[in-house]
N, C-alpha and C positions, 0 to 999 in steps of 0.2 A: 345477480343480474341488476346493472344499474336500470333506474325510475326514469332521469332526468338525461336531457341531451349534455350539461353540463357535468353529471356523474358520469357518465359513456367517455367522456374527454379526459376527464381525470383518471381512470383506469388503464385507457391509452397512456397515459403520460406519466404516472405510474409504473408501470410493466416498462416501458423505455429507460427511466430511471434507474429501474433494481435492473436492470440487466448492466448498464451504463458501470452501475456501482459495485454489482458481482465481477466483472469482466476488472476493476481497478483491483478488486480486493484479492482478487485469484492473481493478479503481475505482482501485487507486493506480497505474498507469499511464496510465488516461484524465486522471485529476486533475494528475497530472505533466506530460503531453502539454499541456492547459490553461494550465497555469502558466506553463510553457517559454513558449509561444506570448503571453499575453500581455506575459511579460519582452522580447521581442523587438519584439514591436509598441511599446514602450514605455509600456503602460499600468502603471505604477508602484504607483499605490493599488488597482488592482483584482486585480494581480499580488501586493500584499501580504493581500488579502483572501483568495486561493484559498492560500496558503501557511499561511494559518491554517486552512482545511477542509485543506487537506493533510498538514498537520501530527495533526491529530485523528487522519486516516484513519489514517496512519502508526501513531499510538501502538495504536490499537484494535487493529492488523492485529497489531502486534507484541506483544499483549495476548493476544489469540486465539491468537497463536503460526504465523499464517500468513508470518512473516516475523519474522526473527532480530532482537533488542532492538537489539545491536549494527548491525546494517543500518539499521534503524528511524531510528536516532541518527546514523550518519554522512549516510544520504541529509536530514535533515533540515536538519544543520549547510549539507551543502554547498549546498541549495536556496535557503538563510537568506544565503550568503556571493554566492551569485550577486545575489539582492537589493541585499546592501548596495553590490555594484560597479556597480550597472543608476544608481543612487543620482547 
């Protein structure tokens, strides 16, 4: 239970955050899910199409700060390296 009218504010804005940041972190796992999936089936061009929406997502999540720059950048590389060996 917050004390102060400014701790009451913080836990509002808090709670709005982590939902904010669950709700980006759950699209860049469906989109990943996706992607995998079409890498596997061997759809090539449609798998290079969703790495570019995934990419996006990526950067914005890691823009918003829902997800660390440095994260952002290695899952990107690696998703970009599976590509070129599907290749």
């Amino acid at each position: 239970m917050p004390n102060t009218k400014s701790a009451e504010r913080r836990k509002r804005n808090s709670a709005r955050k982590n939902l904010r940041n669950r709700s980006a972190k759950s699209r860049l796992h469906t989109l990943e899910r996706s992607y995998l999936e079409l890498l596997t089936a061997g759809k090539k061009d449609d798998a290079a199409k969703e790495l570019r929406t995934l990419t996006s997502a990526l950067d914005k999540a890691a823009k918003s700060g829902a997800v660390h720059r440095a994260t952002a950048n290695r899952k990107k590389s690696r998703l970009a390296l599976r590509l070129a060996k599907a290749k």
